[in-house]
C-alpha positions in Angstrom: -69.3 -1.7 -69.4 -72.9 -0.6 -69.9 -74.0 2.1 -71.5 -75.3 5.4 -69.3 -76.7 8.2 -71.5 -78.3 10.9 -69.6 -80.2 13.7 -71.6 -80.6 17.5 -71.0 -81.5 20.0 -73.2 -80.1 19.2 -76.5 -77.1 17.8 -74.6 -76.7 14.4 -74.3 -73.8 12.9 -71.4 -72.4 9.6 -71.1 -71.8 9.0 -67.3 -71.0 5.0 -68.2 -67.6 5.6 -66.2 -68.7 8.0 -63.6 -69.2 5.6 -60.3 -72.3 6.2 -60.0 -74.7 9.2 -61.0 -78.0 10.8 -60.0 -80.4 13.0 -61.9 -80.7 15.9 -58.9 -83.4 18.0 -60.6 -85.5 14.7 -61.5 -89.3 15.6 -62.3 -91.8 14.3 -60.0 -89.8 13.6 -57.3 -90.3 15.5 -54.5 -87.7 18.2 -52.9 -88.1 20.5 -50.0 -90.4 23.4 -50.3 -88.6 26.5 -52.0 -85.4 23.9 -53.2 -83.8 24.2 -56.7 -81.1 21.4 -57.0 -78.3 21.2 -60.1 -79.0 19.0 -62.9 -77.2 16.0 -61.9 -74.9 14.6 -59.4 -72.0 12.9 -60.8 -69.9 10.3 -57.8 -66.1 9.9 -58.5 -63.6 8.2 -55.9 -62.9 11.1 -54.3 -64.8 13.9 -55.1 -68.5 14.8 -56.2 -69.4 16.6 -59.0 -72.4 18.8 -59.2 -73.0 19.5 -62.5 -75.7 21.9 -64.0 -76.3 22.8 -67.8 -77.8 25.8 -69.0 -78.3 25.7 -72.8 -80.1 28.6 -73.6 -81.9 27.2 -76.8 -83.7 24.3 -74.8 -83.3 25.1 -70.9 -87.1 26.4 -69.2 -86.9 29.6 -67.2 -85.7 33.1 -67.4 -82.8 32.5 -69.4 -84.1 30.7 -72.6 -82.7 33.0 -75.5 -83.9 33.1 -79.1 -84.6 30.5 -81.3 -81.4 29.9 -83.7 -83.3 30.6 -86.6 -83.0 34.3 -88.1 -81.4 35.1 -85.0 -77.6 37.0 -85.5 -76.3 37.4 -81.9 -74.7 40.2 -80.5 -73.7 42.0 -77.9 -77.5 42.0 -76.2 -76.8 38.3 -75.5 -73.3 38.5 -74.1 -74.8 40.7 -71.0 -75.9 37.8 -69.1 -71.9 37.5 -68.4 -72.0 41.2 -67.9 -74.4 41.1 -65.1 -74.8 38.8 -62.5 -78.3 38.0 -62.6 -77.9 34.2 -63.7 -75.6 33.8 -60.9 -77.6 35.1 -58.1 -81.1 33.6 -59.5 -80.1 30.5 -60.4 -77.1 29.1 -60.3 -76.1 29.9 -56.5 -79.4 29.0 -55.4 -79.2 25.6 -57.0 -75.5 24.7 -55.7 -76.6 26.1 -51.9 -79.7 24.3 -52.4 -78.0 21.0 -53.7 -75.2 21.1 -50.4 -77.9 21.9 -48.1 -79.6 18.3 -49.5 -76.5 16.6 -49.8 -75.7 17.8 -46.2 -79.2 17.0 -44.1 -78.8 13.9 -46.0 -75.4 13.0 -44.7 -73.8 12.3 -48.4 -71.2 15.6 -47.6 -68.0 14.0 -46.7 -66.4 14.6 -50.7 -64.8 18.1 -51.7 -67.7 19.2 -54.1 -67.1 20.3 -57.7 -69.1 22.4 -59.1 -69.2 22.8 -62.7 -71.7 24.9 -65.1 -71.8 23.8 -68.8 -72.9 26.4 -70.6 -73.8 25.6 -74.3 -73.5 29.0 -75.7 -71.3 27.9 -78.7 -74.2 28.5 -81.0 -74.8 32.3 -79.5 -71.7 34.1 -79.8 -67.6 32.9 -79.6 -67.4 32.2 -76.4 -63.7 32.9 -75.0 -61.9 31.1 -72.0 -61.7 34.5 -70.8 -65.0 35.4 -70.6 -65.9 31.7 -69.1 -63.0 32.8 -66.3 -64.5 36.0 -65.4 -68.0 34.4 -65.2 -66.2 31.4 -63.1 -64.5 33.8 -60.7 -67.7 36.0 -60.1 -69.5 32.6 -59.5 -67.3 31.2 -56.9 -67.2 34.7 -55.0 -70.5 34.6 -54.7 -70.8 31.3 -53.8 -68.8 32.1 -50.8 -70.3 35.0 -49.7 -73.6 36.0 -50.6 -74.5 38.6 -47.9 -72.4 41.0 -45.8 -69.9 38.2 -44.5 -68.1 35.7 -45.8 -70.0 32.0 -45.5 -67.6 30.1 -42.7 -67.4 27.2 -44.5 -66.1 27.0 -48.1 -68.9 24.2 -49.2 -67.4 24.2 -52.7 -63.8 23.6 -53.2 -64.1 24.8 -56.7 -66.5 25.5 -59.7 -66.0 25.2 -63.3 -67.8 27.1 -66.2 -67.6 25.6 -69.7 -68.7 25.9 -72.7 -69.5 22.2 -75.0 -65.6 22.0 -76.3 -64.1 22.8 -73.2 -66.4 20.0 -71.3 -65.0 17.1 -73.4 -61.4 18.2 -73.2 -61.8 18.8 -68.9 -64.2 15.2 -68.7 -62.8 13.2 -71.9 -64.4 10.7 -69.9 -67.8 11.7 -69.8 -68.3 12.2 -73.8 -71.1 14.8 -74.9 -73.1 15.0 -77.4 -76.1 17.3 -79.0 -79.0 15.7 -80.5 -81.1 18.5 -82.1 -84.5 17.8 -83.4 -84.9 21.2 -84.3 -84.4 22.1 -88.4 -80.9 23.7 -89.2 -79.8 22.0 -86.0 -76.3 19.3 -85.7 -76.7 15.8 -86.6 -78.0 13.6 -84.0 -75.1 12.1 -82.1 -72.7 14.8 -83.4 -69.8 14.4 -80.4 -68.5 17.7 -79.2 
């Protein structure tokens, strides 16, 4: 088997037994006007996975948090599951945006996962509570985003996890984090 590392963030994914993969946000290739697609698109026998990883130490955009350094946390940072504002600025664009491609390019005949990696383990304890709360609030607004529900449920289901959670769900995809930046984990530290 060869080996597939793909790289976001400080996040490093081994996709060598996925049956195939796709990097979906790829720089310099070009998308439709006004289109934000997840990270990457993962193919498996009979389903696809659309995954997207927001770690806010490395990820561009509105939702970059502090440097680690000095930093101590608290309940400031927890809000983003407290509000919905990453949900309805980025991450429900990006998975409509991503079916709509998948769709007009016929590749939509797979139940669609989505899943959200968030690497918050180095903010705050994250809690498998908290990640369900923000999961169900994600998938509700997947399927309906204005005054009526959407007709068609275009995601069977979505996933939010944190870095530990990830490798227990997907032991087959194993993760990693290389950080470059001092006080940071060993490079190729599994998770």
């Amino acid at each position: 088997m060869v080996s597939v590392k793909v790289r976001e963030g400080d996040f490093v994914l081994d996709l060598s037994r996925a049956n195939s993969w796709e990097r979906f946000d790829r720089t310099g290739s070009p998308v439709p006007q006004g289109m934000s697609l997840v990270d990457f698109l993962i193919e498996e026998p009979d389903r696809r996975i659309l995954l997207e990883i927001k770690d806010p130490f490395r990820t561009p955009g509105d939702f970059v948090f502090p440097e680690r350094r000095g930093w101590k946390g608290g309940p400031k940072r927890q809000d983003m599951f407290r509000t919905d504002r990453m949900i309805h600025e980025s991450l429900v664009p990006k998975i409509r945006d991503s079916y709509t491609w998948l769709h007009l390019m016929g590749k939509n005949d797979k139940p669609l996962l989505f899943v959200v990696l968030l690497g918050l383990d180095r903010l705050f304890p994250v809690t498998p509570g908290l990640l369900g709360v923000f999961k169900d609030r994600l998938l509700a607004r997947i399927r309906k985003e204005g005054p009526d529900r959407w007709k068609i449920d275009y995601v069977r289901d979505c996933l939010v996890l944190d870095p530990s959670l990830f490798s227990r769900v997907f032991p087959q995809y194993p993760l990693f984090r290389e950080s470059k930046q001092t006080g940071g984990d060993e490079p190729q530290q599994e998770i």
